[in-house]
N, C-alpha and C positions, 0 to 999 in steps of 0.2 A: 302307495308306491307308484312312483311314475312308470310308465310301461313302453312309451312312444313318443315322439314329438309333440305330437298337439300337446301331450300331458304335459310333457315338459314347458311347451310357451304359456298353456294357463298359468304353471304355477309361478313362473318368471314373470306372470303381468299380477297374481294373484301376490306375490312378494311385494312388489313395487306398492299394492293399494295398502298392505302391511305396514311398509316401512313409509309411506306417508301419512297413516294413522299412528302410527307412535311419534313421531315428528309434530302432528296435530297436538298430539295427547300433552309432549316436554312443553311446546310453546306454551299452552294455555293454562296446565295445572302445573304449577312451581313441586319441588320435591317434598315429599310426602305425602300429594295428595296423588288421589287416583292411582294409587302405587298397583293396586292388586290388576286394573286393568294394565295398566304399562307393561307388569308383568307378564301377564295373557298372550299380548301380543306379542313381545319377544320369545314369547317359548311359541307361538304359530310364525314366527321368523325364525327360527331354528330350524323348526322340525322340516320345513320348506327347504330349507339352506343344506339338509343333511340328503331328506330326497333328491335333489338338482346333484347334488355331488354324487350318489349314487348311482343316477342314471348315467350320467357324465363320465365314472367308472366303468360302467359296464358298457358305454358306446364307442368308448375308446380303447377296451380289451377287444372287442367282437371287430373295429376296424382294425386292429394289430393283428388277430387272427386272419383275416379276409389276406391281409397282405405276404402271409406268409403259404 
């Protein structure tokens, strides 16, 4: 779970080496091959994509709170 900023910019620079490792992975191995890592990776892009959106959530309830 992201808790702070920093968490959140690792996991935004940790995303990006993510989605250019599956990018690597389509170019060089045609479909069917390598399928189980291809897979691997996109569920470690997910589960990143769900934390950012959660932190994201709760940074944007506590700034709506603050303003009121």
């Amino acid at each position: 779970m992201i808790s702070n900023p920093a968490e959140y910019e690792k996991a935004h620079s940790d995303l990006r080496i993510l989605e250019q490792r599956i990018a690597d992975l389509e170019r060089e191995h045609p479909i069917g091959e390598k399928g189980f890592t291809k897979a691997g990776v996109r569920k470690m892009i997910a589960k990143i994509n769900e934390q950012l959106a959660a932190f994201e959530g709760r940074e944007e309830a506590r700034l709506a709170a603050l303003r009121t």
